[in-house]
N, CA, C and O atoms as a Tinker XYZ file with bonds, in Angstrom:
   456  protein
     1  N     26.865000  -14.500000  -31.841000    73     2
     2  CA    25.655000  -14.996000  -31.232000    64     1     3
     3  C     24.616000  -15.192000  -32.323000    63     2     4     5
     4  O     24.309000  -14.179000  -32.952000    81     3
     5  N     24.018000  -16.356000  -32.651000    73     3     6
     6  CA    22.853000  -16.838000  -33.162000    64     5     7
     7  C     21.586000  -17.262000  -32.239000    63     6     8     9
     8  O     21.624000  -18.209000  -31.454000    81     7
     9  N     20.372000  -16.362000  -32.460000    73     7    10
    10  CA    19.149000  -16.460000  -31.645000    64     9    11
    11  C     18.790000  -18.204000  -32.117000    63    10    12    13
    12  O     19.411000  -19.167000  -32.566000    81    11
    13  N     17.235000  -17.826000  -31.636000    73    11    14
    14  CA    16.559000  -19.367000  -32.051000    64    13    15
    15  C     15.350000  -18.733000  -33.174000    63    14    16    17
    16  O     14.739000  -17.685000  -33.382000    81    15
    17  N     15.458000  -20.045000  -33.693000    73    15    18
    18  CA    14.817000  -19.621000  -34.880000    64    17    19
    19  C     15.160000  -19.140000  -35.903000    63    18    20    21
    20  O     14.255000  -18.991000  -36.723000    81    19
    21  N     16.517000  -18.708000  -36.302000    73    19    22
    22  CA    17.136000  -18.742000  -37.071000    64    21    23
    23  C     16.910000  -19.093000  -38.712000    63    22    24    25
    24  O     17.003000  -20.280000  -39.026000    81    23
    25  N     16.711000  -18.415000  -39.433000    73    23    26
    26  CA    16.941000  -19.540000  -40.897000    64    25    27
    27  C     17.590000  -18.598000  -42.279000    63    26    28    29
    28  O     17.303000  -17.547000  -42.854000    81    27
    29  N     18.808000  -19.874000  -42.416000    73    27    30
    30  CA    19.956000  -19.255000  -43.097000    64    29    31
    31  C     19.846000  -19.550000  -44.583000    63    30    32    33
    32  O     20.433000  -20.628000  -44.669000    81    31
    33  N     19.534000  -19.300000  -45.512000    73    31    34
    34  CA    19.571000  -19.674000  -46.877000    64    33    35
    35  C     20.654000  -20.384000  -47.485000    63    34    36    37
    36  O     21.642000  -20.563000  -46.773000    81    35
    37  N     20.670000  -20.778000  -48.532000    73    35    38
    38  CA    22.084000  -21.039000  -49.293000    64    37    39
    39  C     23.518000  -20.020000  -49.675000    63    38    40    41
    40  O     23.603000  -19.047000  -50.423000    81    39
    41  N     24.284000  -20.525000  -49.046000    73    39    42
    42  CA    25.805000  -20.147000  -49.402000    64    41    43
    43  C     25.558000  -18.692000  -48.499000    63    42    44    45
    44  O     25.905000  -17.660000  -49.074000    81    43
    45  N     25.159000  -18.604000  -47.548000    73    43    46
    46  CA    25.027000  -17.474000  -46.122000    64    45    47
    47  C     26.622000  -17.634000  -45.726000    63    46    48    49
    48  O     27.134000  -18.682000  -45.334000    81    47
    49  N     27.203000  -16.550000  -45.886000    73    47    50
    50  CA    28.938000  -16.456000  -45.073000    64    49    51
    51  C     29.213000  -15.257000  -44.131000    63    50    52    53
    52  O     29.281000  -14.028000  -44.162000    81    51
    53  N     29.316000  -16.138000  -43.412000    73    51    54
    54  CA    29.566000  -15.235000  -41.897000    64    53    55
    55  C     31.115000  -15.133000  -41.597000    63    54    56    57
    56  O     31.731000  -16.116000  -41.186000    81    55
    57  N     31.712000  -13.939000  -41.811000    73    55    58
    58  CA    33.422000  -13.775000  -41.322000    64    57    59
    59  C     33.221000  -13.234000  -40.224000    63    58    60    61
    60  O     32.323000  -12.395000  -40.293000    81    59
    61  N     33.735000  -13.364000  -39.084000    73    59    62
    62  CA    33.545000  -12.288000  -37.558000    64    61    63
    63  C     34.876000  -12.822000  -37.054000    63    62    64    65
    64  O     35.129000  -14.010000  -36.854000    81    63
    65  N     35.830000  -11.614000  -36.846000    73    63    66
    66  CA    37.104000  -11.551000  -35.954000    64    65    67
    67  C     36.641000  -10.783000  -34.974000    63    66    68    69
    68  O     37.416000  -10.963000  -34.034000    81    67
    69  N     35.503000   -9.743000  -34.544000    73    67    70
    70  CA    35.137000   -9.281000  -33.427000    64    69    71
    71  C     33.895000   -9.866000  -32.779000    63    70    72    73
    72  O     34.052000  -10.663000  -31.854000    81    71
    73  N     32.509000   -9.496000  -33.237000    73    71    74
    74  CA    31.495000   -9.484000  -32.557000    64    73    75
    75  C     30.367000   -9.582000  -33.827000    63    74    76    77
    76  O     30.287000   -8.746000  -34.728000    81    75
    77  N     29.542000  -10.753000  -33.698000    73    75    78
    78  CA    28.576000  -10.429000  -34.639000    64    77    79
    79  C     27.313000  -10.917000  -33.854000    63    78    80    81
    80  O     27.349000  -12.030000  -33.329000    81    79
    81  N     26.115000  -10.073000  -33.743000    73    79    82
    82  CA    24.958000  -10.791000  -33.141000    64    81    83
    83  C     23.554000  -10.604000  -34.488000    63    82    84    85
    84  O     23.167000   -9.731000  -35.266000    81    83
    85  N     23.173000  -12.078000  -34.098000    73    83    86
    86  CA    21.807000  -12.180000  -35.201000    64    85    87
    87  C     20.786000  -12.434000  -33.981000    63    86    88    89
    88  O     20.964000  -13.400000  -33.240000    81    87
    89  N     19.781000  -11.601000  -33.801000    73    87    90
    90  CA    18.692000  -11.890000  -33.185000    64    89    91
    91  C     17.964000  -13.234000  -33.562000    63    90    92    93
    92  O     18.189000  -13.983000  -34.513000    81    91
    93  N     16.733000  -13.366000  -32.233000    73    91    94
    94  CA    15.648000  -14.200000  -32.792000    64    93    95
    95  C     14.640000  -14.403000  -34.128000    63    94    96    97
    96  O     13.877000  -13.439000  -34.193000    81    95
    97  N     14.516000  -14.931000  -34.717000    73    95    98
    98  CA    13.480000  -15.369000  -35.979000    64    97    99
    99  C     13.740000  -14.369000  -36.962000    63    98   100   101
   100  O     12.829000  -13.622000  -37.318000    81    99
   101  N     15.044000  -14.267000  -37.501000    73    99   102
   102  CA    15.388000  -13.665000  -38.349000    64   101   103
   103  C     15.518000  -14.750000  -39.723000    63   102   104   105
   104  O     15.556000  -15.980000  -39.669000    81   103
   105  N     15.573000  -13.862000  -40.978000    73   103   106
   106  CA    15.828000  -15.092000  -41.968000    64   105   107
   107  C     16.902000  -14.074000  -43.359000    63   106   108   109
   108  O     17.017000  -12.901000  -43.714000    81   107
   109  N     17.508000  -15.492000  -43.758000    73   107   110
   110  CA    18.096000  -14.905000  -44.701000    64   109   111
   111  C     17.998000  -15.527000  -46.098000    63   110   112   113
   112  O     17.655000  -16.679000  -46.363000    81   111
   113  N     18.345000  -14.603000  -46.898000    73   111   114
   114  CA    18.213000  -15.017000  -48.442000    64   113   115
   115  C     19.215000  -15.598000  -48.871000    63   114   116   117
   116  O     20.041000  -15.943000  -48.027000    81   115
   117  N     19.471000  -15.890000  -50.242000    73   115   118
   118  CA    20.597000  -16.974000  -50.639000    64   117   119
   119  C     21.608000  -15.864000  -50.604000    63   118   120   121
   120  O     21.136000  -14.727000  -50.626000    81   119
   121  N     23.108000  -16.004000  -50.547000    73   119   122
   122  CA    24.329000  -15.306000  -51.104000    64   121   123
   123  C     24.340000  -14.232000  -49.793000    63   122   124   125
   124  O     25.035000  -13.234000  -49.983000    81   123
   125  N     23.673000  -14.316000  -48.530000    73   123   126
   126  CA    23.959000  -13.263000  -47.811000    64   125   127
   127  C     25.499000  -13.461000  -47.280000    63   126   128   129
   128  O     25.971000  -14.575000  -47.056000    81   127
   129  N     26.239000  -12.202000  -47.103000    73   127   130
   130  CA    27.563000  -11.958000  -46.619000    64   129   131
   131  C     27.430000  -11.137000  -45.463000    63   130   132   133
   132  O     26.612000  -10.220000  -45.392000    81   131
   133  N     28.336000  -11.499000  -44.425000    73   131   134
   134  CA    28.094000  -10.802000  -43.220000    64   133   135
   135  C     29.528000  -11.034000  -42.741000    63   134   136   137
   136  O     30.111000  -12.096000  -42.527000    81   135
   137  N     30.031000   -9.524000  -42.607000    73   135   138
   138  CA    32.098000   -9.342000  -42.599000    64   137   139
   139  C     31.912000   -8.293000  -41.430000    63   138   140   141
   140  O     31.023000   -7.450000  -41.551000    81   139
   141  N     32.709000   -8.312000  -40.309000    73   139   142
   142  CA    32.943000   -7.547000  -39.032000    64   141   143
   143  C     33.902000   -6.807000  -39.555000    63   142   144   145
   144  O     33.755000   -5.658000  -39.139000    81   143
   145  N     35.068000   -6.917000  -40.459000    73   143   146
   146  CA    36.143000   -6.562000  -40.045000    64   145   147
   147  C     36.653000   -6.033000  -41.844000    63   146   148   149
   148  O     36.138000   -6.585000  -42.816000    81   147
   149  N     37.555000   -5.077000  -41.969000    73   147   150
   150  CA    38.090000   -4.766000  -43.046000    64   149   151
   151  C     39.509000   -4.741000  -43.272000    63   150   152   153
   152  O     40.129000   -4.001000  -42.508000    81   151
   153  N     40.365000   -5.545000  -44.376000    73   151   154
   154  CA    41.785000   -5.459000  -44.249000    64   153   155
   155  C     42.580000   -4.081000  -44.100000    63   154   156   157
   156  O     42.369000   -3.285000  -45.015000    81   155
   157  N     43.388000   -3.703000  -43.176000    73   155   158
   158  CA    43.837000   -2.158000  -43.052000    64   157   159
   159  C     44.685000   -1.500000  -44.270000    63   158   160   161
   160  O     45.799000   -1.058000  -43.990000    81   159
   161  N     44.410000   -1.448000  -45.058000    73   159   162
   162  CA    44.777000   -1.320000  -46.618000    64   161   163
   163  C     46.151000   -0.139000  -46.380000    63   162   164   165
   164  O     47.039000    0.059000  -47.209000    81   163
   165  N     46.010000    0.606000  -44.900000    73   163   166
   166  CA    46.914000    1.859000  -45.630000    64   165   167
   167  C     48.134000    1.200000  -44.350000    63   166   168   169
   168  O     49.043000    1.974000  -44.049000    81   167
   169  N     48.100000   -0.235000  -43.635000    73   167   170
   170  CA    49.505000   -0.729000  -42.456000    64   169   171
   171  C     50.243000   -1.478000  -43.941000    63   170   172   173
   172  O     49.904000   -2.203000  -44.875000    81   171
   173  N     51.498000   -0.732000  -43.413000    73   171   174
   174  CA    52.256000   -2.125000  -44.976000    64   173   175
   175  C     52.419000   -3.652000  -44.458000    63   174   176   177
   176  O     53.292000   -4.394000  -44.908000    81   175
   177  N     51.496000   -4.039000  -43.474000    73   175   178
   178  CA    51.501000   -5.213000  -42.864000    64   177   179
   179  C     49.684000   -5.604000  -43.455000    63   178   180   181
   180  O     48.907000   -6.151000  -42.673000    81   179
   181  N     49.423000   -5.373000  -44.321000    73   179   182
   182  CA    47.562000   -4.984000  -44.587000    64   181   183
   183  C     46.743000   -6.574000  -44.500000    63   182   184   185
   184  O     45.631000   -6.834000  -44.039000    81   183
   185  N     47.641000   -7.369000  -45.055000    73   183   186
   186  CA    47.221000   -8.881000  -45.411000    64   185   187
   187  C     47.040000   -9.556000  -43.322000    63   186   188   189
   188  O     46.223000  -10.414000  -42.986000    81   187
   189  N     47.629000   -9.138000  -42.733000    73   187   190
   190  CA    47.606000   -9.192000  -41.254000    64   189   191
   191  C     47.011000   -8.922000  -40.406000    63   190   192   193
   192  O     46.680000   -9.640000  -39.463000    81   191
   193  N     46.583000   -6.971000  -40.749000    73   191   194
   194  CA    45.884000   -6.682000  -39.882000    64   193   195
   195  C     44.938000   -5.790000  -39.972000    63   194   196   197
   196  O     44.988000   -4.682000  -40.508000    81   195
   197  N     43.682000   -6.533000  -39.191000    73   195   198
   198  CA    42.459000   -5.549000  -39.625000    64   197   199
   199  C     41.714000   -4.433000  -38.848000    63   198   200   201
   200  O     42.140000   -4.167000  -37.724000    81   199
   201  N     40.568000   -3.702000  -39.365000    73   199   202
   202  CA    40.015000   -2.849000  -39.147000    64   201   203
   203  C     38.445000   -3.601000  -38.832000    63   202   204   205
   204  O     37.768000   -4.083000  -39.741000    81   203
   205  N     37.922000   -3.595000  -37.040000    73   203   206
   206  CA    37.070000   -4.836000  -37.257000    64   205   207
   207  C     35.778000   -3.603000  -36.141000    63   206   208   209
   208  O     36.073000   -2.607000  -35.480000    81   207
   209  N     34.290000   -4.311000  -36.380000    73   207   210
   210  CA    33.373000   -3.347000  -35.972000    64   209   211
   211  C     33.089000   -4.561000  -35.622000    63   210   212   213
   212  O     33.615000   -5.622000  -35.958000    81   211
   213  N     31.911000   -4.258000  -34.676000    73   211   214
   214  CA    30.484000   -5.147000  -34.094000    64   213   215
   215  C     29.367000   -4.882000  -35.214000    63   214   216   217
   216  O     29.240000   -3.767000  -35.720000    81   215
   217  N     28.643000   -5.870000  -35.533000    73   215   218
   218  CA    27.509000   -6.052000  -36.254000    64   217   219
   219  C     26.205000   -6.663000  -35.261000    63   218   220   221
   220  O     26.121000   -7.720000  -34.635000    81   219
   221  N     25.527000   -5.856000  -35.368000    73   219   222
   222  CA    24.419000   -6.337000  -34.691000    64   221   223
   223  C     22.528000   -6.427000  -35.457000    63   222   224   225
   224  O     21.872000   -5.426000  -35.744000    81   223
   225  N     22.082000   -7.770000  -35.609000    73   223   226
   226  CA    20.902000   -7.931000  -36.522000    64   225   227
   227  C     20.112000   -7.933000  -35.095000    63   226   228   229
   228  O     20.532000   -8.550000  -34.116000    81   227
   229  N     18.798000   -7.089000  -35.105000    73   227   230
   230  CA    17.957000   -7.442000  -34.323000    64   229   231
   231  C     16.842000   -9.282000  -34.499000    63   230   232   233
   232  O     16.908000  -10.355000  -35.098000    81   231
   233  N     16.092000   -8.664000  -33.661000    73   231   234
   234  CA    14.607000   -9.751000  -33.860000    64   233   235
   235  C     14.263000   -9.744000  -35.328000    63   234   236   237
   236  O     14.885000   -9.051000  -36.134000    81   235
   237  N     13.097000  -10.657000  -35.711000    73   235   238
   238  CA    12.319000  -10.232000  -36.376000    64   237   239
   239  C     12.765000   -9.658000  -37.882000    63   238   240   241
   240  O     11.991000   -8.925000  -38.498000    81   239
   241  N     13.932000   -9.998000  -38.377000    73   239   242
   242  CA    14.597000   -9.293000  -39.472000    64   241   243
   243  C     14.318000   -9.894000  -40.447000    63   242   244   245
   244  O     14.073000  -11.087000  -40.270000    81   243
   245  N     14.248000   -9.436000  -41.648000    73   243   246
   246  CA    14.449000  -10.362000  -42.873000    64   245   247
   247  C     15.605000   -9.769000  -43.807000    63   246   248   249
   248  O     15.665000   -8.561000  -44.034000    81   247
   249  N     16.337000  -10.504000  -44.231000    73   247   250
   250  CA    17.434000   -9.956000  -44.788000    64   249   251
   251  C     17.706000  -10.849000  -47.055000    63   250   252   253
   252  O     18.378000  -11.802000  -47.451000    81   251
   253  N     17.107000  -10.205000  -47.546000    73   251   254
   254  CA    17.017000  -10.261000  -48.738000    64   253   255
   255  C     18.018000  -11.251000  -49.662000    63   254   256   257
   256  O     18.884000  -11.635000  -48.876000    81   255
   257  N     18.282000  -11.845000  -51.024000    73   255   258
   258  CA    19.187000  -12.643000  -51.110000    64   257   259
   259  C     20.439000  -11.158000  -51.816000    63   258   260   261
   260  O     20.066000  -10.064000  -52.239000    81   259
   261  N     21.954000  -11.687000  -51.713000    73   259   262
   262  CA    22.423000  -11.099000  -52.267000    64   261   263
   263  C     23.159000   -9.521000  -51.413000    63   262   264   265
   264  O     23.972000   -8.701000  -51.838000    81   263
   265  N     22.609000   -9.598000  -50.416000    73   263   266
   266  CA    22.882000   -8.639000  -49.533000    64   265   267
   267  C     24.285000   -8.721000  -48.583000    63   266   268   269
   268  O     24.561000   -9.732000  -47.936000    81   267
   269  N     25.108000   -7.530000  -48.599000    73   267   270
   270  CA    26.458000   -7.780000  -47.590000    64   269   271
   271  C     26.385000   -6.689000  -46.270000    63   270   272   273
   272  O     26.026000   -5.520000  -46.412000    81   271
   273  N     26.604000   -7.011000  -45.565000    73   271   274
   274  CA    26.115000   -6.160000  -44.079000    64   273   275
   275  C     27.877000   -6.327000  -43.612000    63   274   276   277
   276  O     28.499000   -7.362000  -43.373000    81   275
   277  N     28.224000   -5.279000  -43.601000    73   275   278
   278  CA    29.348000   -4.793000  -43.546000    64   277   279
   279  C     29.560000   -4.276000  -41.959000    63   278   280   281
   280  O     28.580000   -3.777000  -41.407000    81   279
   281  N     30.925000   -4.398000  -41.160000    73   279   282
   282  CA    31.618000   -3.757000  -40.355000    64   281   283
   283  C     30.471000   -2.836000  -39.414000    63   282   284   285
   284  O     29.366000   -3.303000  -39.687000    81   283
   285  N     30.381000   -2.119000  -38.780000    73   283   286
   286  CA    29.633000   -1.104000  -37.687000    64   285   287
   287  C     28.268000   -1.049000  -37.893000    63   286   288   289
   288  O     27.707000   -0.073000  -37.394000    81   287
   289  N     27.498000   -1.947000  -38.576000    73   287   290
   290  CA    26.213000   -2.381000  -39.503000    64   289   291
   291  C     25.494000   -2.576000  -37.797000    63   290   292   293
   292  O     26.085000   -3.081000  -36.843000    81   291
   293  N     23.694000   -1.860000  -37.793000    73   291   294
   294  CA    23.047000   -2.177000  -36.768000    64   293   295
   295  C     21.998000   -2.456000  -37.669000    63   294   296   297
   296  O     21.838000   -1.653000  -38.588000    81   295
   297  N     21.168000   -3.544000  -37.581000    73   295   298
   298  CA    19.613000   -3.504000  -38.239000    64   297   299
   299  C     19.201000   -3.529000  -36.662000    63   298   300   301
   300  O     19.876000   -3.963000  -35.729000    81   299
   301  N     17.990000   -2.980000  -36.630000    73   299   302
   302  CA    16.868000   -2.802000  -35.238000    64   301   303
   303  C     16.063000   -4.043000  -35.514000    63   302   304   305
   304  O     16.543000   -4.800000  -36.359000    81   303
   305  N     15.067000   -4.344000  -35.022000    73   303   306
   306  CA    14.069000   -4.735000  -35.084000    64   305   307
   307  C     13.279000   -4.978000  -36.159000    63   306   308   309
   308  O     13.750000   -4.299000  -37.071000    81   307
   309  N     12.018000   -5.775000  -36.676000    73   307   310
   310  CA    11.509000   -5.999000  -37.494000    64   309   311
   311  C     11.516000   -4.590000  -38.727000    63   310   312   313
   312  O     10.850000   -3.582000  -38.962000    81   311
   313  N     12.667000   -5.274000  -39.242000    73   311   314
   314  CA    13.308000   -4.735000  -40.107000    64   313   315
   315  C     13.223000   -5.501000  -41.527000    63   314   316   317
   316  O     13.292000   -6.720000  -41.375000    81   315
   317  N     13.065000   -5.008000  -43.119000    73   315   318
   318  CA    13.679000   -6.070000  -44.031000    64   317   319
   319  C     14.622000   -5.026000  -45.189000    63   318   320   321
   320  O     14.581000   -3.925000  -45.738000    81   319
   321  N     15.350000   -6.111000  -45.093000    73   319   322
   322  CA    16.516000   -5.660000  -46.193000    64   321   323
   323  C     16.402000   -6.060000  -47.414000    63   322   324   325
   324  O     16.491000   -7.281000  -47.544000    81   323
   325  N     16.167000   -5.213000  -48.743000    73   323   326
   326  CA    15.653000   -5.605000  -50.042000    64   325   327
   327  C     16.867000   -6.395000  -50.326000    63   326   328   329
   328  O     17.912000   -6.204000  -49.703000    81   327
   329  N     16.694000   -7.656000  -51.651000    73   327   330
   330  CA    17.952000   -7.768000  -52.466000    64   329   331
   331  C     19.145000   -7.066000  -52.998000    63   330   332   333
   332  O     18.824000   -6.143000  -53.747000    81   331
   333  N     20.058000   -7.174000  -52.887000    73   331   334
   334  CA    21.305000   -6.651000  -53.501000    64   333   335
   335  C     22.288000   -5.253000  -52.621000    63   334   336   337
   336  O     23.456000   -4.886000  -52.754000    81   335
   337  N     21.104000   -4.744000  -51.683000    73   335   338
   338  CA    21.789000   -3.688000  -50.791000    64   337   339
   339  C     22.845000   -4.216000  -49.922000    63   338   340   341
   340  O     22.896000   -5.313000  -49.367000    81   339
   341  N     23.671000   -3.252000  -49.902000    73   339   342
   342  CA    25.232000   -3.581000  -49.011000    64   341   343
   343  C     24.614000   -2.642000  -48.091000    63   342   344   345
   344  O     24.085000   -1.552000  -48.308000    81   343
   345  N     24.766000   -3.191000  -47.193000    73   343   346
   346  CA    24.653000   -2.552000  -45.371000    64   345   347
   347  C     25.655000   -1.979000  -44.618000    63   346   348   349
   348  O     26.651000   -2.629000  -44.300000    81   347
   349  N     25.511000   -0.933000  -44.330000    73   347   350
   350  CA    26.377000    0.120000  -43.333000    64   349   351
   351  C     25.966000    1.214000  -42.517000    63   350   352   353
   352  O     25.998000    2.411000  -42.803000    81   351
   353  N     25.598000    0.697000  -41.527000    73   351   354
   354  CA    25.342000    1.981000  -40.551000    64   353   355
   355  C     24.284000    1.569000  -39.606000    63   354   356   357
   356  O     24.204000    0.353000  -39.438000    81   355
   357  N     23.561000    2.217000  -39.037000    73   355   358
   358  CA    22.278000    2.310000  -39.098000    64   357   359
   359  C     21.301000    2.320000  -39.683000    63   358   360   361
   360  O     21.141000    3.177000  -40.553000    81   359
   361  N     20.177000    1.248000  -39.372000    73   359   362
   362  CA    19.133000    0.548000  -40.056000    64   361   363
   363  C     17.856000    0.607000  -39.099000    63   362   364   365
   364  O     17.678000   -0.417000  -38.440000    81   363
   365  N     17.063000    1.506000  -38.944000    73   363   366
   366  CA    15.739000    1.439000  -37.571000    64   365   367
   367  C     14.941000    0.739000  -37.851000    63   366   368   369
   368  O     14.704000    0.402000  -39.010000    81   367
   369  N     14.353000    0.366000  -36.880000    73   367   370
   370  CA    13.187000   -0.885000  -36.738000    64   369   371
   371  C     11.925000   -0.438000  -37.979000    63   370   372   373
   372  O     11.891000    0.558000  -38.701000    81   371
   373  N     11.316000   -1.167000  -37.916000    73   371   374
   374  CA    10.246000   -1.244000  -39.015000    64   373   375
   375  C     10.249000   -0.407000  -40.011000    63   374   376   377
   376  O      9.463000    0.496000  -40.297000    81   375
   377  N     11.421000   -0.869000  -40.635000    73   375   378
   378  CA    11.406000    0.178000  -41.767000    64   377   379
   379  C     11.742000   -1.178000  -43.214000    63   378   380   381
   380  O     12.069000   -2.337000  -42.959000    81   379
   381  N     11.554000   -0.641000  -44.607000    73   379   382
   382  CA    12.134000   -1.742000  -45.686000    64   381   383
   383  C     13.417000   -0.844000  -46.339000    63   382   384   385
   384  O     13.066000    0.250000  -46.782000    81   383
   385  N     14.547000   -1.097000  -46.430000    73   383   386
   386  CA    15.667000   -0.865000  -47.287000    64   385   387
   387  C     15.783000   -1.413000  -48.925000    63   386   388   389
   388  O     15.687000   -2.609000  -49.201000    81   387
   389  N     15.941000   -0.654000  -49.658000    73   387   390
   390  CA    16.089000   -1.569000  -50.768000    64   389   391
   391  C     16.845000   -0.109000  -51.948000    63   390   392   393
   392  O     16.721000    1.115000  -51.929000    81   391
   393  N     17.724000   -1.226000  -52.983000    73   391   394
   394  CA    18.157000   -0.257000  -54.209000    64   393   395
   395  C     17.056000    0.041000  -54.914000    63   394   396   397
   396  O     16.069000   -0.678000  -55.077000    81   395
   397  N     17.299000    1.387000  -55.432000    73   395   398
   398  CA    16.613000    1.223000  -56.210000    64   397   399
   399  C     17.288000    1.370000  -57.746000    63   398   400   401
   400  O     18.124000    2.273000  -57.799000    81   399
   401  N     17.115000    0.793000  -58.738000    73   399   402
   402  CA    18.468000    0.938000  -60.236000    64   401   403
   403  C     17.485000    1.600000  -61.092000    63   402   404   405
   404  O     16.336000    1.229000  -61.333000    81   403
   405  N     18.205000    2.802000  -61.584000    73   403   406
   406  CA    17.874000    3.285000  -62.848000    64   405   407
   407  C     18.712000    2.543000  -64.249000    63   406   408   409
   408  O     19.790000    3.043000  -64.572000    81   407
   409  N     18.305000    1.646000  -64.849000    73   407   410
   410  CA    18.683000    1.343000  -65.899000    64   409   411
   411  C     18.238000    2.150000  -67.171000    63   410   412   413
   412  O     17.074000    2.493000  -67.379000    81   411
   413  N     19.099000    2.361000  -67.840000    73   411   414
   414  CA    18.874000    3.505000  -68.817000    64   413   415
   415  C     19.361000    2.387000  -70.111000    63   414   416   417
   416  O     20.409000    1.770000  -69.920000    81   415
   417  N     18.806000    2.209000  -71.048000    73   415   418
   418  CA    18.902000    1.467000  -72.880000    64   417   419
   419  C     18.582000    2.667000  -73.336000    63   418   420   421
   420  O     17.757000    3.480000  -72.919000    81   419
   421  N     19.925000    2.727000  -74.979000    73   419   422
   422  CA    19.723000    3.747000  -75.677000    64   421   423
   423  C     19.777000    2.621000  -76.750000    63   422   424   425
   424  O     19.964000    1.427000  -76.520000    81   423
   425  N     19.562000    3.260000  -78.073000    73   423   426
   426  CA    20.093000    2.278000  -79.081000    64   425   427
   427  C     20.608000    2.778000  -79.836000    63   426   428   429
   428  O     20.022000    3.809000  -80.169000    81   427
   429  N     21.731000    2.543000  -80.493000    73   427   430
   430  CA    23.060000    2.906000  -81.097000    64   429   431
   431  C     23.064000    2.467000  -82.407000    63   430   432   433
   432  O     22.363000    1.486000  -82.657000    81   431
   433  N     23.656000    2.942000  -83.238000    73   431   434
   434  CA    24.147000    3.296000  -84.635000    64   433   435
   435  C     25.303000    2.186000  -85.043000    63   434   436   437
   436  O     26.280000    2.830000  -84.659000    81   435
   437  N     25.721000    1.255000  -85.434000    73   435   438
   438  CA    26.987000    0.956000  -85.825000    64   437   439
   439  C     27.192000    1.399000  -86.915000    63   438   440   441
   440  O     26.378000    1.289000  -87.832000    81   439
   441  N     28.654000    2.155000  -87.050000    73   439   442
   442  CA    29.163000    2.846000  -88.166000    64   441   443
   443  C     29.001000    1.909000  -89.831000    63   442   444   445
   444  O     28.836000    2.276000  -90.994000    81   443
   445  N     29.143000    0.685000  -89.209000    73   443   446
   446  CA    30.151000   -0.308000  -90.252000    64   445   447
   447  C     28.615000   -0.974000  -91.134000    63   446   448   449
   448  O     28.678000   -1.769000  -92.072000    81   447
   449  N     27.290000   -0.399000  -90.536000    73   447   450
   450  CA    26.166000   -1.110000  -91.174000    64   449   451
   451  C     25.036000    0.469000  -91.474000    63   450   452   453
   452  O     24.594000    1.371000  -90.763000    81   451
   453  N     24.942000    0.025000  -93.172000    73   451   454
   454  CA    24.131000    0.781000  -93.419000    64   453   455
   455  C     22.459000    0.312000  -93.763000    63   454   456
   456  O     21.619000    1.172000  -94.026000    81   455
């Protein structure tokens, strides 16, 4: 199910073998991924058969570029999802999600230069 109002960015991929709902006036960023279902990695039939959840985006969402909202994934209500976070679980209404990266630079020695 797609609400109204809708707006999907560039290269937005939607896989759903079960159930996926996007509320009203939601929006998305470029590269969003949105997968119901996971290959059953441990059936020796795995390429066949999957492991599949309902995804449900409320109203009012904004969903960041770069972001994958995975399998049993709920966002609530005026909700936003920072860049680059992978989604799983529960997500409550008016709240912001986002990574946060500790990047750490050291600077190093090469042996071979004095």
């Amino acid at each position: 199910y797609i609400g109204s109002n809708v707006c999907m960015n560039s290269n937005t991929i939607i896989l759903c073998r079960k159930k996926i709902h996007i509320g009203d006036d939601t929006m998305f960023g470029p590269n969003v991924v949105i997968i119901d279902h996971d290959h059953d990695y441990k059936n020796r039939l795995w390429k066949d058969t999957f492991k599949c959840d309902d995804i449900f985006i409320g109203n009012n969402v904004w969903i960041g570029a770069n972001v994958t909202i995975l399998k049993g994934s709920y966002i609530e209500d005026h909700s936003v999802i920072g860049a680059g976070v992978v989604v799983k679980g529960l997500y409550r209404s008016d709240t912001v999600s986002y990574n946060q990266q500790h990047i750490v630079v050291k600077p190093y020695m090469r042996k071979d230069i004095e």
